[in-house]
C-alpha positions as CSV (number, residue, x, y, z in Angstrom):
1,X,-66.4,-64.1,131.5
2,X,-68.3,-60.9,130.2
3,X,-67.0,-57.5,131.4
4,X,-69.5,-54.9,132.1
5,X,-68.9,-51.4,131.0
6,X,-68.0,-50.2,134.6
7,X,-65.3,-52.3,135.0
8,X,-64.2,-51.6,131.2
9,X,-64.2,-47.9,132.1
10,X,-62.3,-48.6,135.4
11,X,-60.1,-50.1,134.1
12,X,-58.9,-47.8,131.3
13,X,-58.9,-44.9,134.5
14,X,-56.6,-47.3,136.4
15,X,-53.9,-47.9,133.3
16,X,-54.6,-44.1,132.8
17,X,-53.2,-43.3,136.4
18,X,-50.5,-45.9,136.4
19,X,-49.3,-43.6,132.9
20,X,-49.1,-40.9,134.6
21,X,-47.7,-41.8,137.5
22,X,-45.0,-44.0,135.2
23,X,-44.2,-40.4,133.6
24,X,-43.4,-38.7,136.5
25,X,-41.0,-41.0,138.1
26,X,-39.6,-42.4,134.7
27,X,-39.4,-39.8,132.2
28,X,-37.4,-37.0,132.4
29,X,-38.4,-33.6,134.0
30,X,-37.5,-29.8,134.8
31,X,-35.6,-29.8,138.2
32,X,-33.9,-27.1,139.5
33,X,-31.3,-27.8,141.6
34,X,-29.7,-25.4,144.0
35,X,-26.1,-26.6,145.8
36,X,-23.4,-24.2,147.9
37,X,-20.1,-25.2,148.8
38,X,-17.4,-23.3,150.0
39,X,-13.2,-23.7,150.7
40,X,-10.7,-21.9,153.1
41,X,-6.5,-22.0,152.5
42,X,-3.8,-19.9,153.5
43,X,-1.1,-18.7,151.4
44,X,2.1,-18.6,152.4
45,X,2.7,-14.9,151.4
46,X,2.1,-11.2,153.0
47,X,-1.1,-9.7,152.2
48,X,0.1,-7.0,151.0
49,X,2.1,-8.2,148.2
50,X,-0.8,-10.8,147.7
51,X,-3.3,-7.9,147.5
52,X,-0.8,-6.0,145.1
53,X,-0.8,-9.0,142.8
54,X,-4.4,-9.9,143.0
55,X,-5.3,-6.3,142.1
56,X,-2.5,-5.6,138.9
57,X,-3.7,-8.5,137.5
58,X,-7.1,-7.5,138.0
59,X,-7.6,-11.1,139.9
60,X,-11.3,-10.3,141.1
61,X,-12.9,-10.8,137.8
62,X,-9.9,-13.7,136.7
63,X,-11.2,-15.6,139.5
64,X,-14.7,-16.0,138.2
65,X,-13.0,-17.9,135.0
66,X,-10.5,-19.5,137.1
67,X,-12.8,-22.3,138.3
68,X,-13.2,-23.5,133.9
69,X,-17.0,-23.7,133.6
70,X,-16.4,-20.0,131.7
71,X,-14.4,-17.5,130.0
72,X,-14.5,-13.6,130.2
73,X,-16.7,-11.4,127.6
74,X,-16.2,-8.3,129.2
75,X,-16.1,-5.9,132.5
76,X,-17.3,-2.5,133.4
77,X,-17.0,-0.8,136.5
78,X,-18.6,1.9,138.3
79,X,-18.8,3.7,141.0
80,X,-16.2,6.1,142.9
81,X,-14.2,8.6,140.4
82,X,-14.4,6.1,138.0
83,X,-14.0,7.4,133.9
84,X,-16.5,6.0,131.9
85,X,-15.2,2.8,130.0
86,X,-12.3,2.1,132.5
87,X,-11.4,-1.5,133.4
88,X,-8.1,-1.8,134.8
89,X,-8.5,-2.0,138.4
90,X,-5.1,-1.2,139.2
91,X,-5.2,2.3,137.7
92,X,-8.6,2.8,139.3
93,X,-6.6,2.8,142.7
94,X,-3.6,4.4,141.2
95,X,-6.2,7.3,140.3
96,X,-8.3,7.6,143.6
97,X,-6.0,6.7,146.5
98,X,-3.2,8.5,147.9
99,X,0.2,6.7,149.2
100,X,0.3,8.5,152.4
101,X,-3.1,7.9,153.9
102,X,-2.8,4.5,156.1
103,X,-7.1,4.4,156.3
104,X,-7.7,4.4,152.2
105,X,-10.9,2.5,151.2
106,X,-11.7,1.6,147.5
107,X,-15.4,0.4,146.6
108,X,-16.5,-0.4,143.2
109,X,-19.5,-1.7,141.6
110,X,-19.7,-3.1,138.3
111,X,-20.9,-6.0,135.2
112,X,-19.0,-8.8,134.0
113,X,-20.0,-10.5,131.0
114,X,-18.8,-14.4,130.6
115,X,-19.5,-17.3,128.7
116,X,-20.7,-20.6,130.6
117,X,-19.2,-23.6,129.3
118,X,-20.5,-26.0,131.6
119,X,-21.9,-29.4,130.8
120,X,-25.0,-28.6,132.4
121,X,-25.6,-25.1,131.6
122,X,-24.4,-24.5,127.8
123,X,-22.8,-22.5,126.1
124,X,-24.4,-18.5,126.9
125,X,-23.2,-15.0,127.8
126,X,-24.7,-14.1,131.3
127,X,-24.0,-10.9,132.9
128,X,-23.2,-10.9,136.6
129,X,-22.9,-7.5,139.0
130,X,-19.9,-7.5,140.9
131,X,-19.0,-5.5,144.4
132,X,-15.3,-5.1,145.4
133,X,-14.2,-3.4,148.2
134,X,-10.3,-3.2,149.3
135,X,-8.4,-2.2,152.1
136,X,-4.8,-2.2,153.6
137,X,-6.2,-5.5,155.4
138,X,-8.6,-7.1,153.3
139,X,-10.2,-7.7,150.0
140,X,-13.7,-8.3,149.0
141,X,-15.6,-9.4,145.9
142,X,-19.2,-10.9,146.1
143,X,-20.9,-11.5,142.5
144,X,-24.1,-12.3,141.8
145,X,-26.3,-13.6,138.7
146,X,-27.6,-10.6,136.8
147,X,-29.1,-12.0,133.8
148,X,-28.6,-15.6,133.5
149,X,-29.7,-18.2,130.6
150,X,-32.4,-21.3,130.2
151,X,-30.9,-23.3,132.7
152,X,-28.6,-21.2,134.9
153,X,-30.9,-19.8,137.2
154,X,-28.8,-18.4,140.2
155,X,-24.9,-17.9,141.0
156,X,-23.4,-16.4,143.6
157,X,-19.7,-16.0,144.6
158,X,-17.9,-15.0,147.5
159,X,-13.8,-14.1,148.2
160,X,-12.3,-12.9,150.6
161,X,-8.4,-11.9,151.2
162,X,-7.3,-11.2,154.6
163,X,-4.1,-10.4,156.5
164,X,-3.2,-13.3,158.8
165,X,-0.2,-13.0,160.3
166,X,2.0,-12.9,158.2
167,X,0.0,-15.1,155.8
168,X,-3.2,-14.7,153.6
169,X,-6.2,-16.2,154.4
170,X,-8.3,-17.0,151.4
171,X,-12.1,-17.9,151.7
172,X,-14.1,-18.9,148.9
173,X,-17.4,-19.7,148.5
174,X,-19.8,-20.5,145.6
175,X,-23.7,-21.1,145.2
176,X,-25.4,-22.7,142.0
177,X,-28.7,-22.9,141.0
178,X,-28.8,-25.0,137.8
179,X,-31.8,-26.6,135.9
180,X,-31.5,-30.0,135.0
181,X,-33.7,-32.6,133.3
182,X,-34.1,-35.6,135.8
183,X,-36.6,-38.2,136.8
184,X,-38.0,-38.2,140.2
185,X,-36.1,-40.9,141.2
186,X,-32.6,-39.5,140.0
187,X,-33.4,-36.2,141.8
188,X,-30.5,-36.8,144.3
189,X,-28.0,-37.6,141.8
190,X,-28.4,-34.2,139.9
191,X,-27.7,-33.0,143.2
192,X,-24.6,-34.6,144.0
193,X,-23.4,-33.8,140.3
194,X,-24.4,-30.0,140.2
195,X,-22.5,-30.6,144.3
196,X,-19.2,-32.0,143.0
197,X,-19.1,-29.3,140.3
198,X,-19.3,-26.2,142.5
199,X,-16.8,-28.0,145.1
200,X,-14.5,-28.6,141.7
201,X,-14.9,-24.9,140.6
202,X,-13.7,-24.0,143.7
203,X,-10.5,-26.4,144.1
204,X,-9.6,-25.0,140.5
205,X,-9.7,-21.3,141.7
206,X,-7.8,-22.4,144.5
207,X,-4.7,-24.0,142.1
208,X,-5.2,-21.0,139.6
209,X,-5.1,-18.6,142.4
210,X,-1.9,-20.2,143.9
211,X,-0.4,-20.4,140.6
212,X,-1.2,-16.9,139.4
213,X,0.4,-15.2,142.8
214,X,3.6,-17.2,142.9
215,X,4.2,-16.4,138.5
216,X,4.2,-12.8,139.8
217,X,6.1,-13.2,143.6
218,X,9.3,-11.8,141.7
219,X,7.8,-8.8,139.7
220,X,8.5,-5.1,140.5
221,X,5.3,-4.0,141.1
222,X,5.3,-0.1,141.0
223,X,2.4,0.4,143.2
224,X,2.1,3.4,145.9
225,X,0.0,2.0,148.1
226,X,0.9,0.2,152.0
């Protein structure tokens, strides 16, 4: 059986198409995957110690390391009465609150330098910009990606410390945006992976944060403020 030149050519398109369309779903691609999760508890302390350990120990950028997908490079705040090159957060209030008034606000701004270590991501510095903000009642940090790497393409990172009762409500939440090489067809299981690594990062800060306010329960913290 002879075959013409049209069906020659035809056939070459077709195997051509079938290629492509084998490389897309079979070989691996760029896919950027972007997965949230977030985790409340309360510990069993008063705020106000809580908030007194959380700020001598200058928890708001420990936290960010807590999770183990990185380590601190460096901090610098800003913002408020703050001397150029200062980083203890503790002497920042020390400096620029006063015992005796019962409404005293801090907010600071600043960048925090760390080095991912996760599987997905690498090894690089990226420099996020923090905002804190801490009253008698509650503490705030949000941090967001400032300059990130190849692959990390988005972090963000919420706590919160409240008074609750006489407890401390503690709400965390983290968002990912990671760049993975997957297939089409494995597009849902980079999700679930990048998934179950934010919801990890944020049951480590949980045990780290626990841990780190009951090492300090018993210390004398010399600290003016209510």
């Amino acid at each position: 059986m002879k075959i013409s030149g049209k069906t020659t050519i035809g056939l070459i398109a077709l195997v051509l198409v079938l290629a492509l369309v084998a490389s897309v779903v079979i070989l691996p691609n760029e896919y950027p995957t972007r997965q949230t999760a977030s985790l409340s508890f309360v510990i069993e302390e008063d705020f106000t110690k809580v908030r007194k350990i959380m700020v001598r120990t200058d928890a708001a950028k420990e936290i960010i390391t807590m999770g183990g997908g990185s380590e601190f490079v460096e901090q610098q705040w800003t913002g408020g009465n703050v001397d150029p090159g200062e980083k203890d957060l503790g002497k920042l209030l020390l400096k620029n609150l006063l015992s005796d008034n019962p409404n005293w606000k801090l907010e600071l701004d600043g960048t925090l330098k760390v080095r991912t270590l996760d599987d997905y991501v690498g090894q690089n510095v990226v420099t996020l910009k923090q905002h804190v903000e801490i009253v008698p009642d509650h503490l705030q940090s949000d941090t967001n990606l400032l300059e990130g790497s190849e692959r990390l393409l988005g972090y963000e990172m919420m706590t919160r410390l409240e008074r609750e009762g006489e407890h401390t409500r503690v709400t965390l939440g983290l968002t990912q945006e990671i760049k993975t090489d997957a297939p089409w067809f494995a597009h849902g299981i980079a999700d679930r992976r990048v998934r179950a690594s934010v919801e990890q990062t944020l049951a480590n800060q949980e045990v780290a944060m626990r841990k780190l306010i009951e090492e300090n329960l018993d210390k004398n913290w010399l600290f003016p403020l209510r």
